[in-house]
C-alpha positions in Angstrom: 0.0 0.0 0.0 2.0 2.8 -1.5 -0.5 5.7 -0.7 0.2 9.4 -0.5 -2.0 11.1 1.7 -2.2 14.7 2.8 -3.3 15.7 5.8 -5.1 18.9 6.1 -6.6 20.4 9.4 -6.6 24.0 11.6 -4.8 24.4 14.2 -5.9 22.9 17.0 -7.8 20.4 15.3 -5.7 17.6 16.7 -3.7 16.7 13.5 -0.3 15.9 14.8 -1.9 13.6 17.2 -3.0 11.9 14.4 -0.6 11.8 12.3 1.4 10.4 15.0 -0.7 7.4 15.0 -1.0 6.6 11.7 2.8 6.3 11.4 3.1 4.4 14.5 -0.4 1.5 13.6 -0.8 2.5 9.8 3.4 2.2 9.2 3.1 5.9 7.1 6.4 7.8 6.9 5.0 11.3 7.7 7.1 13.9 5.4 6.5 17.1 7.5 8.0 20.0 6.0 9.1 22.0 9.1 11.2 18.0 10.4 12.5 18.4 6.5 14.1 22.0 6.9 15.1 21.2 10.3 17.0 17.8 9.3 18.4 19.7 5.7 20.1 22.3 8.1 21.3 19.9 10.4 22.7 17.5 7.8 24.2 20.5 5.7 22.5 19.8 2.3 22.7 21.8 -0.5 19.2 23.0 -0.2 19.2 22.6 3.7 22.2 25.2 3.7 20.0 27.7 1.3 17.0 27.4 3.2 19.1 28.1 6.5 20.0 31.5 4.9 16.2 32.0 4.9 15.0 30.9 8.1 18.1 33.0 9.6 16.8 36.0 7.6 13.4 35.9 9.0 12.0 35.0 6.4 9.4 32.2 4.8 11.1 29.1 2.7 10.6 29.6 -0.9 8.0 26.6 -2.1 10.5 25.3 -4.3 13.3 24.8 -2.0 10.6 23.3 0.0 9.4 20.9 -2.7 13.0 20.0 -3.9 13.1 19.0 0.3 9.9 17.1 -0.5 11.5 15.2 -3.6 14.7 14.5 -2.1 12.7 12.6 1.0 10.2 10.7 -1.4 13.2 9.5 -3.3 14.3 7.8 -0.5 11.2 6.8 1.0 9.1 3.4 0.4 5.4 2.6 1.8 2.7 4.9 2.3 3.6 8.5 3.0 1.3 11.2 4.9 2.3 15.0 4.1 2.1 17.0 7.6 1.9 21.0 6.9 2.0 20.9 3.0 0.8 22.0 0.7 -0.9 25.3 3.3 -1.7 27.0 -0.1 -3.3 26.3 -4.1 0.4 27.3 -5.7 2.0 24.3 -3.5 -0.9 22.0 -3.7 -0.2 22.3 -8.1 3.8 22.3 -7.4 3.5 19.3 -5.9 0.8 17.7 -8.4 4.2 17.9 -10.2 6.4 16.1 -8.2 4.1 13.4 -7.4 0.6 11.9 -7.5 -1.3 12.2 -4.5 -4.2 9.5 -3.8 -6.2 11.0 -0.9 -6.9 14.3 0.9 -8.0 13.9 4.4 -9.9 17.5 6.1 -10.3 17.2 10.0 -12.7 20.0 10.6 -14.2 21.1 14.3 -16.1 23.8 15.0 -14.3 27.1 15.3 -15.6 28.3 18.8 -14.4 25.1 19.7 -11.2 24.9 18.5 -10.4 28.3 19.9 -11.5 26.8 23.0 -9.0 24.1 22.8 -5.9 25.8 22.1 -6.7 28.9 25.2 -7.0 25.7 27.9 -3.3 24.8 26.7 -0.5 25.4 29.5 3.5 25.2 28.7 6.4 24.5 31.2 9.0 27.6 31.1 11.4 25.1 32.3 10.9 21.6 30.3 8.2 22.6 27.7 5.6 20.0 28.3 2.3 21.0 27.3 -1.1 20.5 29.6 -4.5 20.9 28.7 -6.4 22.2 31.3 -9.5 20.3 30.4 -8.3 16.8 29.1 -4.8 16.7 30.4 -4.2 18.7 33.9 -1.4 19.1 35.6 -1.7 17.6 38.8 -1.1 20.9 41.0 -2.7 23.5 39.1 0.1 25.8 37.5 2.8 23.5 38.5 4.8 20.7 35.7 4.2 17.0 36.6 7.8 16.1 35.3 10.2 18.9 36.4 8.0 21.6 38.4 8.3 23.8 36.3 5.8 27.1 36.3 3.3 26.4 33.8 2.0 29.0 31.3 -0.2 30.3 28.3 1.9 30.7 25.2 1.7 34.3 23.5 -0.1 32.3 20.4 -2.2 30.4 22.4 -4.5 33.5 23.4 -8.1 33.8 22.0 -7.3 36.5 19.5 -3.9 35.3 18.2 -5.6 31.9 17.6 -8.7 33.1 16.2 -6.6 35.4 13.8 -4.3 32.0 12.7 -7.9 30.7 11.9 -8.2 33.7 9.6 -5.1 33.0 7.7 -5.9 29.7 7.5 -8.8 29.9 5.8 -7.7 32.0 3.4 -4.7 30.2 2.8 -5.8 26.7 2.7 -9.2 26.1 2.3 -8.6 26.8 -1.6 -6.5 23.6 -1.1 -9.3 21.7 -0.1 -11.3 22.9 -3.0 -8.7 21.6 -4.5 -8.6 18.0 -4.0 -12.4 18.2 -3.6 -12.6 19.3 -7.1 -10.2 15.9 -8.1 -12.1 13.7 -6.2 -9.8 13.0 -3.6 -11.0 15.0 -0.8 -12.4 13.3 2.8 -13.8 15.4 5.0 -13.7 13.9 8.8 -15.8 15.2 12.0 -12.8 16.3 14.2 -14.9 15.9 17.4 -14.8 13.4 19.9 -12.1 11.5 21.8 -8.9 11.0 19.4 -9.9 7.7 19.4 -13.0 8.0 17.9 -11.5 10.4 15.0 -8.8 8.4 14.6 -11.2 5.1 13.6 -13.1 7.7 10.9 -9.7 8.7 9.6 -9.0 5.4 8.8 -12.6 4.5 7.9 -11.7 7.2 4.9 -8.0 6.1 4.2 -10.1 2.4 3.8 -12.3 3.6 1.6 -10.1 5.6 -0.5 
């Protein structure tokens, strides 16, 4: 089962979580594009070592340094693949049509009001930076880290109008990309809500399916 999924999702909708699981029951390599620049810098590639003269400038990764990432991990890569974080616009979502077929499109949506609530519950360590939910995961002593006590706080991006304006931007950004696939055939939409169990199974359900 050689499929190439992408997995599409706003913030907060639980994605990583998933995506987690799918590479450690479905055996998926997830291609992530923020792991690809990381490990390109780290290893010194040629097209690590230019993007590093971006992401020290400040500023965004051009798409096809990003995509050449992309086709240097697929060439090396066997069994299904799930792309994490790309494409997050139409002008990626065609550039990489061109690199390589892609068989499904899976959309997590949740509510928005929820979603925001999600993300303003979340707590960080200053110290270790493990992350609490002050809903589904608490911290044992409130404001206090479980594994180093650490003080626990709410990240600057984690407040209600930061997150509701990274909703913004990524409707406007990517929900052209769903379109997208929608328009090809390919797209699965899947009810984000519930225990990640339960969205898990209908991620799968749709992966099944095809």
């Amino acid at each position: 089962m050689d499929l190439k999924i992408v997995l599409l999702g706003p913030p907060g909708c639980g994605k990583g979580t998933q995506a987690e699981r799918l590479v450690a029951e479905m055996k998926f390599t997830k291609i992530s594009t923020g792991d690809l620049l990381r490990e390109g810098v780290r290893q010194g590639t040629p097209l690590g070592l230019k993007a590093k003269e971006y992401m020290e400038a400040g500023k965004l990764v051009p798409d096809e340094l990003v995509i050449g990432l992309i086709k240097e991990k697929l060439a090396v890569t066997h069994g299904p693949v799930l792309l994490d974080g790309f494409p997050r616009s139409l002008e990626q979502a065609r550039s990489l049509d061109g690199l390589t077929g892609i068989d499904l499109a899976v959309d997590i949506q949740v509510n928005e009001d929820k979603l925001v609530h999600r993300i303003v519950m979340r707590r960080s360590c200053k110290s270790c930076g493990a992350v609490y939910h002050l809903e589904f995961s608490p911290p044992k002593h409130a404001g206090i880290c479980d594994k180093c006590g650490g003080e626990l706080y709410q990240r600057s991006d984690d407040t209600e109008h930061t997150v509701r304006a990274r909703l913004n931007t990524y409707k406007d950004q990517t929900l052209p990309v769903s379109q997208y696939y929608k328009e090809k055939g390919i797209l699965r939409v899947v009810d984000g809500e519930g225990t990640i169990a339960q969205v898990y199974e209908r991620i799968t359900a749709a992966i099944r399916k095809g």
